[in-house]
C-alpha positions as CSV (number, residue, x, y, z in Angstrom):
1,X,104.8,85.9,99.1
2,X,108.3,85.7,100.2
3,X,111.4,84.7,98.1
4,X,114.5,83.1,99.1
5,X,115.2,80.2,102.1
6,X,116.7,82.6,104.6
7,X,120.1,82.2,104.5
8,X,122.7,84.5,103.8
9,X,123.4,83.2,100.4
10,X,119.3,83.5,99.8
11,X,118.0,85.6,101.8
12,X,113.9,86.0,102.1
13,X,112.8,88.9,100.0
14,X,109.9,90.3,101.9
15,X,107.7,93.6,102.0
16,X,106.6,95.8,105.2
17,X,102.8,95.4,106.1
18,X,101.9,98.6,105.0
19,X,103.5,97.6,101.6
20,X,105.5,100.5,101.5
21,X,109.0,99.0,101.2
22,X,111.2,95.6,100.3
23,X,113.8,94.2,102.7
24,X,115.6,90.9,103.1
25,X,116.0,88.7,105.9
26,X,118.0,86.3,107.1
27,X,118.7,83.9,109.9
28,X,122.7,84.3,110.9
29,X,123.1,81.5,113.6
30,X,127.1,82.0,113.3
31,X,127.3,85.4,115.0
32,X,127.4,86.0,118.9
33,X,124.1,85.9,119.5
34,X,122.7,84.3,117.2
35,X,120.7,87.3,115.1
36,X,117.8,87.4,112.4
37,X,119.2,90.1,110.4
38,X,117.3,92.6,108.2
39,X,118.9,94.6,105.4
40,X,116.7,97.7,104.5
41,X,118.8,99.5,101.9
42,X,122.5,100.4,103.0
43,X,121.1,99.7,106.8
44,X,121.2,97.0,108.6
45,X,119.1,95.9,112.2
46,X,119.9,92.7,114.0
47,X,117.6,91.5,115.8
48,X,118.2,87.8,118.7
49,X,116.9,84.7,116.6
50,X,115.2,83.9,119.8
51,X,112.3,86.7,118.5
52,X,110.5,84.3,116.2
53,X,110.2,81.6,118.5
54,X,109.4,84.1,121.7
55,X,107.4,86.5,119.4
56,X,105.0,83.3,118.2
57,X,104.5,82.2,122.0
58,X,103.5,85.4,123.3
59,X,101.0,85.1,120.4
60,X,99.3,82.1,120.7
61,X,99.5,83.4,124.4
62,X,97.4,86.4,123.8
63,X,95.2,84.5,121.2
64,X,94.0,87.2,119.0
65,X,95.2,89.9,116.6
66,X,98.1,92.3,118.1
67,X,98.3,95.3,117.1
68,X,101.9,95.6,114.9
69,X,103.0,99.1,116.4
70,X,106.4,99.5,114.6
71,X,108.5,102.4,115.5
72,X,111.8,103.8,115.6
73,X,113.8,103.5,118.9
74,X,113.3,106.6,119.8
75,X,109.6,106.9,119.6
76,X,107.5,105.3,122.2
77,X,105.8,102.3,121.2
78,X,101.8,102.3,121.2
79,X,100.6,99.6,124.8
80,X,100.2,96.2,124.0
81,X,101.3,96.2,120.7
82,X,104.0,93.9,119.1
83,X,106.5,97.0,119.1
84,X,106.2,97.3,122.8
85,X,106.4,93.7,123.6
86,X,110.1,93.7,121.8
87,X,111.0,96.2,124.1
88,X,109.3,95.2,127.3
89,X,111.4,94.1,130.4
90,X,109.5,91.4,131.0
91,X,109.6,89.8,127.5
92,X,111.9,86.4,127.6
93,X,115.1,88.4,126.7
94,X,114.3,91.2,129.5
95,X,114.0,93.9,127.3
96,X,115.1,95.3,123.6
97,X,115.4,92.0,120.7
98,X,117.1,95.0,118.6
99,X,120.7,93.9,119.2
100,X,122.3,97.8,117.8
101,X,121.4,100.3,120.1
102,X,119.6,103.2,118.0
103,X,119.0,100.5,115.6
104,X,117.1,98.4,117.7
105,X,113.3,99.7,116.7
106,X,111.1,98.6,113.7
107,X,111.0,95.2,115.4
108,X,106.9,95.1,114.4
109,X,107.8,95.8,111.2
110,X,110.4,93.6,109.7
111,X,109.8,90.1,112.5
112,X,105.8,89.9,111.6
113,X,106.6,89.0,107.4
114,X,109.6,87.2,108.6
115,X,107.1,85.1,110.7
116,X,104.2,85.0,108.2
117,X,107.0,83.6,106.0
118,X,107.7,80.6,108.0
119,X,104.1,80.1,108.6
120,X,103.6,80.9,111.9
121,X,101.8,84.1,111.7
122,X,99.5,86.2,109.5
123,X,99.7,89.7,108.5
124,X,97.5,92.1,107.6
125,X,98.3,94.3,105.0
126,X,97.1,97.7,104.8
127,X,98.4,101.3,104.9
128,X,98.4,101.6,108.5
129,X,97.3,100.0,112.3
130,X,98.2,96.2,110.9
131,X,98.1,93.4,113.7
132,X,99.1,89.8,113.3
133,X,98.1,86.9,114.6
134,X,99.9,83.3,115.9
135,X,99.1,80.7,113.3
């Protein structure tokens, strides 16, 4: 269960799928664009706010469980998953939600608990090959 409103000052605490790390989250409407950011240790991605909102659409689009698929930038991302669909040039942003180029990967791994902590999606949670689905 996620901690925190997500805000700056109180930022969601929330784990990876696979369980294998904590990060926090939070919304930052302020900055130019408006970003969801993610701190993971010393780093942090920035992803456009838009990605919850777009992210639960394509969802209840597709009506089922997605496969998650997160990967780093460089890597490819595995067809149809979530990963792929934050990079895709036909998504509603026309390509990458990462905002920091070589930071702009991960995006299935730190937007699906940010979404299953605003109840619009659920998680799975196992070691590997989690999907989520639109709530």
């Amino acid at each position: 269960m996620a901690s925190g409103t997500g805000w700056k000052d109180d930022p969601w605490t929330l784990t990876t799928p696979s369980g294998g790390s904590t990060f926090q989250a939070w919304r930052d409407e302020a900055a130019d664009p408006p970003a969801l950011v993610v701190q993971v240790g010393k780093t942090q991605l920035r992803y456009f706010i838009a990605a919850i909102d777009d992210l639960h659409a394509m969802l209840k689009t597709r009506g089922d469980w997605v496969l998650l698929g997160g990967t780093d930038e460089q890597k490819p991302a595995p067809e149809g998953s979530v990963e792929a669909w934050g990079r895709a040039a036909d998504n509603p942003v026309g390509g990458w939600y990462g905002l920091k180029k070589g930071l702009r990967g991960r995006f299935g791994v730190y937007v699906p608990p940010v979404m299953e902590a605003l109840g619009l999606a659920e998680v799975e949670k196992l070691p590997r090959n989690n999907r989520m689905r639109a709530l």
